[in-house]
N, C-alpha and C positions, 0 to 999 in steps of 0.2 A: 677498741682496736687501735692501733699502733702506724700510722704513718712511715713507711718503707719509700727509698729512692734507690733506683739501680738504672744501670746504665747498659743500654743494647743495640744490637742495629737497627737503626730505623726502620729499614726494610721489614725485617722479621719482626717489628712489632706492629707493624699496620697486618703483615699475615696472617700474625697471630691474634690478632682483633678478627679481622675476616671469618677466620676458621671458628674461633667461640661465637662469632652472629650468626653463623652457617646451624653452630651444634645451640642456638637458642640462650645465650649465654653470655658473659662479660669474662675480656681477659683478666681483671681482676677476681670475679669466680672462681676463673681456672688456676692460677694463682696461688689463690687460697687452697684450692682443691689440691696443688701438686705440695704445697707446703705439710699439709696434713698429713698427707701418704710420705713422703722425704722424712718427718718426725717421727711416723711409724714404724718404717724402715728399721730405722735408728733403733728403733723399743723390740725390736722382735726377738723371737728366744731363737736361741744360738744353732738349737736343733727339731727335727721333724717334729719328732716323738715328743720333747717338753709341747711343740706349739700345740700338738691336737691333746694331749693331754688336760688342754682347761675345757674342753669339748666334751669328756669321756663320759659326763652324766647327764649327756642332751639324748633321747629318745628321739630320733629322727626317722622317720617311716615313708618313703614313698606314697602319695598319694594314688586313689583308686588311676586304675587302666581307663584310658576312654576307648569307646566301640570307631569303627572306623566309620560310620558317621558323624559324631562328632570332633573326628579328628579332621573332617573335611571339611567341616563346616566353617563357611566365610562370615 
């Protein structure tokens, strides 16, 4: 990995530490995590219809119904 320095306000970056210890997590995690999706972003096909098209030969089926006791159940 690659060593990154950026510059932000103080304030918001102790917040934004808070918030990632809150969600179990490191602002560097989240970081990485938002860099990921921002590159993806970037890669996405230009329309609906190309995106689900790489989709078109997955068999996806709904799983069985639960009874409404096991939908209760805690």
């Amino acid at each position: 990995m690659k060593n990154i320095t950026f510059v932000a306000n103080e304030l918001l970056i102790e917040k934004a530490r808070k918030k990632a210890k809150e969600e179990m997590t490191s602002l560097n995690a989240k970081i990485q995590e938002w860099l990921r999706v921002y590159v993806n972003e970037q890669e996405s096909p230009k329309n609906f219809e190309e995106y689900w098209a790489q989709y078109a030969d997955l068999d996806v089926k709904g799983g069985s119904k639960l009874s409404r006791k096991e939908r209760n159940a805690r």
